[in-house]
C-alpha positions as CSV (number, residue, x, y, z in Angstrom):
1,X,28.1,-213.3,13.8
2,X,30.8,-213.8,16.5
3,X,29.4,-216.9,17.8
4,X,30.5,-217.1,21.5
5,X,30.2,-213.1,21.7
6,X,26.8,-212.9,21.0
7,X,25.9,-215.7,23.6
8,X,28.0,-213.6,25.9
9,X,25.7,-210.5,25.1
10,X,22.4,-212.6,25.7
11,X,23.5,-213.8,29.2
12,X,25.3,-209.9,30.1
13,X,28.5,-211.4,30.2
14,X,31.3,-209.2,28.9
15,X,33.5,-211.0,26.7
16,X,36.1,-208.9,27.0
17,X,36.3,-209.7,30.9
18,X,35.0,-213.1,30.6
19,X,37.5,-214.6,32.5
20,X,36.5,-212.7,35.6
21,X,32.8,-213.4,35.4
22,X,30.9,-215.5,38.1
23,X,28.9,-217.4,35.9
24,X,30.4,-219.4,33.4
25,X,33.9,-220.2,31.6
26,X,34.5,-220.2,28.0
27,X,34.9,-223.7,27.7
28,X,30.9,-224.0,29.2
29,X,30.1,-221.8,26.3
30,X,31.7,-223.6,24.0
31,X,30.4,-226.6,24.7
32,X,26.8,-225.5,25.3
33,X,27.2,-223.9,21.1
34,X,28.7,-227.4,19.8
35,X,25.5,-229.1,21.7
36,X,23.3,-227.1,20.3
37,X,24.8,-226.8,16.9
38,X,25.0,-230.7,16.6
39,X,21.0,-230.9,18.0
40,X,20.1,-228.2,15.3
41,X,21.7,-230.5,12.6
42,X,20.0,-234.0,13.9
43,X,16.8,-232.0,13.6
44,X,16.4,-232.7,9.8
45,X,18.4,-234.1,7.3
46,X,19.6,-231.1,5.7
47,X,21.2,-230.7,2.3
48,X,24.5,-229.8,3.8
49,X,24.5,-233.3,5.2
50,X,24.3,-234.9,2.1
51,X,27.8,-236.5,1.2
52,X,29.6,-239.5,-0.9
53,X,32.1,-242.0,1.0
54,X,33.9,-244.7,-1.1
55,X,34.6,-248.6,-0.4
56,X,36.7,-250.8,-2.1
57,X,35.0,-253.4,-3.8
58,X,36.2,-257.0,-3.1
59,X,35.9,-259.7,-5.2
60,X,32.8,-262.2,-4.3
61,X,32.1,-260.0,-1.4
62,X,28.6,-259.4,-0.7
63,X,28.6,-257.9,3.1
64,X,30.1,-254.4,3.3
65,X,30.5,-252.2,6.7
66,X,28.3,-249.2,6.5
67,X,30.7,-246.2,5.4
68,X,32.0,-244.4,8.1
69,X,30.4,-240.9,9.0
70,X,27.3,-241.5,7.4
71,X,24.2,-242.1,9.2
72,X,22.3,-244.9,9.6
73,X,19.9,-245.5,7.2
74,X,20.9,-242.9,5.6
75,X,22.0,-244.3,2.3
76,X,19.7,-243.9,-0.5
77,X,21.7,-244.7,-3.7
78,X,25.4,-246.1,-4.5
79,X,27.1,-246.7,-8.1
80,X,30.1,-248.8,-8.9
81,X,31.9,-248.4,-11.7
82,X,29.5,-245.4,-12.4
83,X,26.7,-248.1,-12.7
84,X,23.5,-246.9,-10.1
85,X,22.2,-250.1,-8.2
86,X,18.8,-250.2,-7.1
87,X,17.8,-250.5,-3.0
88,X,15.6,-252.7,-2.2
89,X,14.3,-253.4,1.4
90,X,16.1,-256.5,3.0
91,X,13.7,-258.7,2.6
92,X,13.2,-258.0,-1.1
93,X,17.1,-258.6,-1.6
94,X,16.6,-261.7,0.4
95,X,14.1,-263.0,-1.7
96,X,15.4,-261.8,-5.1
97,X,18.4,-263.9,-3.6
98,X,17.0,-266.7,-2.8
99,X,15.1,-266.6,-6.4
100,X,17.6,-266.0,-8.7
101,X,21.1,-267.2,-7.0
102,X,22.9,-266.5,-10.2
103,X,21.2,-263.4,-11.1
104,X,23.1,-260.3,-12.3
105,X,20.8,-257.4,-11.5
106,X,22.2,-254.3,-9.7
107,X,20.6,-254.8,-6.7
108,X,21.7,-253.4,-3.3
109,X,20.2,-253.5,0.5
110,X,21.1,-252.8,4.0
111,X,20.4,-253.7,7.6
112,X,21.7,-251.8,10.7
113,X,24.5,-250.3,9.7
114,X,25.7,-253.3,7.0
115,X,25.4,-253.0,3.4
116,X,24.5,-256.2,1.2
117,X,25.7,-255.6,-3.0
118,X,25.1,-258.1,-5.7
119,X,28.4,-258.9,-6.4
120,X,27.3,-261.0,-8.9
121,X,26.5,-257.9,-11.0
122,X,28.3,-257.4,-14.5
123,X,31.6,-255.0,-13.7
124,X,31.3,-255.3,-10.2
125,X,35.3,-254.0,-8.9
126,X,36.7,-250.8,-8.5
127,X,34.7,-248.2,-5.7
128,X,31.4,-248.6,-4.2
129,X,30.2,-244.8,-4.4
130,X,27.8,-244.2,-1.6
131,X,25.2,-241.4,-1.2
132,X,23.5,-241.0,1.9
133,X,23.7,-238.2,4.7
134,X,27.0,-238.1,6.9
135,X,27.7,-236.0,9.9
136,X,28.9,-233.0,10.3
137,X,32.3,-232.6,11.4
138,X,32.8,-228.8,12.1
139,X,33.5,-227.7,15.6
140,X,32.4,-224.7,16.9
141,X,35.2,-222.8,19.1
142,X,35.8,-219.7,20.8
143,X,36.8,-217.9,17.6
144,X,33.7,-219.4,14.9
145,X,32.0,-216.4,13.0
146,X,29.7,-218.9,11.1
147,X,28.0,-222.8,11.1
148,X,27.4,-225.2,8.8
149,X,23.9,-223.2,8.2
150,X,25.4,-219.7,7.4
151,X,25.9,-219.8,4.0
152,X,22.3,-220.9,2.5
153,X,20.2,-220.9,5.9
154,X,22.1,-218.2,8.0
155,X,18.9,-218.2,10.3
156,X,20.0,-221.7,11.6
157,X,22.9,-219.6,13.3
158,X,20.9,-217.6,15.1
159,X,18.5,-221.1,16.1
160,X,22.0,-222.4,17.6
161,X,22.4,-219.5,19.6
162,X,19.4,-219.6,21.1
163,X,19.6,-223.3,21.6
164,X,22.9,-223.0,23.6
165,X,21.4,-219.8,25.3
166,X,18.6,-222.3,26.6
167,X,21.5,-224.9,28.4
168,X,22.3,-222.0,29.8
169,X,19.0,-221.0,31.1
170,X,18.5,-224.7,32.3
171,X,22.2,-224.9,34.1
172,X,22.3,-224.9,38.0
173,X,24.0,-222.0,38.2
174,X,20.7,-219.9,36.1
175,X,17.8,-222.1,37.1
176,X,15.5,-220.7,34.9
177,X,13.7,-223.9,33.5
178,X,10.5,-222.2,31.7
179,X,12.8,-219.6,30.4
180,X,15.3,-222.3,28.6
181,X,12.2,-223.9,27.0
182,X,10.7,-220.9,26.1
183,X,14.3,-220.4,24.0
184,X,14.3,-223.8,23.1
185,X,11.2,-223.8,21.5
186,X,11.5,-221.2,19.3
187,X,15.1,-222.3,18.4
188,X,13.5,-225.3,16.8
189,X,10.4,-223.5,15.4
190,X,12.8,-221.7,13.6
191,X,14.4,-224.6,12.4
192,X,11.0,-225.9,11.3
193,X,10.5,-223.0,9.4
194,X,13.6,-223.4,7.8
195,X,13.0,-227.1,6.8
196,X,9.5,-226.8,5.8
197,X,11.0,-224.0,3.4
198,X,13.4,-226.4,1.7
199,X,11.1,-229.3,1.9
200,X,8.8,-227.0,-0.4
201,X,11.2,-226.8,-2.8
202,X,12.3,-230.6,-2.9
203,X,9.1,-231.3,-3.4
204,X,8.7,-229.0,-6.7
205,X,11.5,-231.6,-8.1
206,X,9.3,-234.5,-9.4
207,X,8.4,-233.9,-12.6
208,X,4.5,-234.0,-13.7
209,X,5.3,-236.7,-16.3
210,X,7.6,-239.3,-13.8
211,X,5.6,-241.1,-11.5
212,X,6.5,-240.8,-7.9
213,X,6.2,-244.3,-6.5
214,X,7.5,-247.7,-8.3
215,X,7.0,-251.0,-6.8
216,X,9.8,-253.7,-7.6
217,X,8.5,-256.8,-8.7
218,X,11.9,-259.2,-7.7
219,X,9.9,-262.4,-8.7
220,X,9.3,-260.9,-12.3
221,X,12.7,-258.7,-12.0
222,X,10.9,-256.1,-13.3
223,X,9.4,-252.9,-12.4
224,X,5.7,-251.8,-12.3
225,X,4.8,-248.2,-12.0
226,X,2.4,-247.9,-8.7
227,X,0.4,-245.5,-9.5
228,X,-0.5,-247.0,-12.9
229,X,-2.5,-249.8,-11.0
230,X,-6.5,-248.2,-10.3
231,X,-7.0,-250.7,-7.8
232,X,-4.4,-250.0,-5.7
233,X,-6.4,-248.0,-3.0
């Protein structure tokens, strides 16, 4: 799919001529795709958005910045030295902290976009790996065939279009509000569909014999399987 051609077809613009047309320039349709393509991937967090980005440990650091292009919050699991640390929320880092100021276990947390490692760990140099979802970083211009959806969910493309057919609808020069939504909304229903699709799979990964939820006991240091406990609801 020629990107910009096909928004062209939906608002009867020929893209041949489009420099003589009285609506809009290609630059507007440019930018309206890029919007729209960027809105489509905030949406969910999709597996093309899952990414690594390395830090360079420090010696007896503890506070990291967050790695660049990945979102906040975003990080669910890091290794150094190909050792996995554990997250725990920032207050159950704080406490395991404040319990056991010596204590070695691989332990990691994070608040806004900071990242808080027990440096204190054994092997603790070399990289920080981090996991987490970063942003996308391919730009839509007047020549894109394709977005980061084509190759597994090729009907995010068409979701995009529609989306930047909708700031269209909605500019000044259209006025065509109930229109735009009317696009808008089944851009993202379409999107929906697309993450409920791949949330049904994801969810097939847990195996029958692993338990899903663990509870971190930090003044024990151990861990305690949650849904071994009957009186937990």
């Amino acid at each position: 799919m020629h990107l910009i051609k096909s928004l062209c077809s939906l608002l009867n613009i020929n893209w041949a001529d489009i420099d003589n047309n009285d609506l809009f320039s290609v630059d507007d349709l440019v930018n309206w795709l890029e919007l729209s393509k960027n809105e489509a991937c905030a949406r969910h967090p999709w597996p093309f958005t899952e990414g690594e980005r390395d830090i360079a440990t420090v010696a007896s650091q503890e506070e990291y910045d967050y790695p660049t292009a990945m979102k906040s919050d975003s990080l669910r699991y890091l290794t150094v030295n190909d050792e996995r640390y554990e997250k725990l929320t920032f207050e159950d880092y704080l406490t395991y902290k404040e319990d056991y100021e010596t204590g070695t276990r691989k332990f990691f947390s994070d608040r806004n976009r900071t990242l808080y490692i027990n440096y204190l760990a054994e092997d603790f140099s070399n990289s920080i790996v981090c996991y987490g979802q970063v942003y996308v970083t391919d730009a839509i211009d007047s020549t894109s065939t394709s977005t980061v959806f084509s190759a597994g969910e090729p009907e995010g493309d068409t979701a995009i279009l529609h989306l930047a057919y909708a700031e269209a609808l909605g500019s000044d020069k259209m006025k065509n509000p109930d229109k735009a939504m009317k696009e808008k909304l089944e851009a993202f229903e379409t999107l929906d569909s697309i993450w409920q699709r791949i949330a049904d799979k994801q969810s097939t990964y847990q195996t029958k014999d692993r338990p899903l939820f663990k509870r971190l006991d930090v003044i024990e240091g151990g861990i305690r399987d949650e849904l071994n406990n009957p009186n937990q609801f």
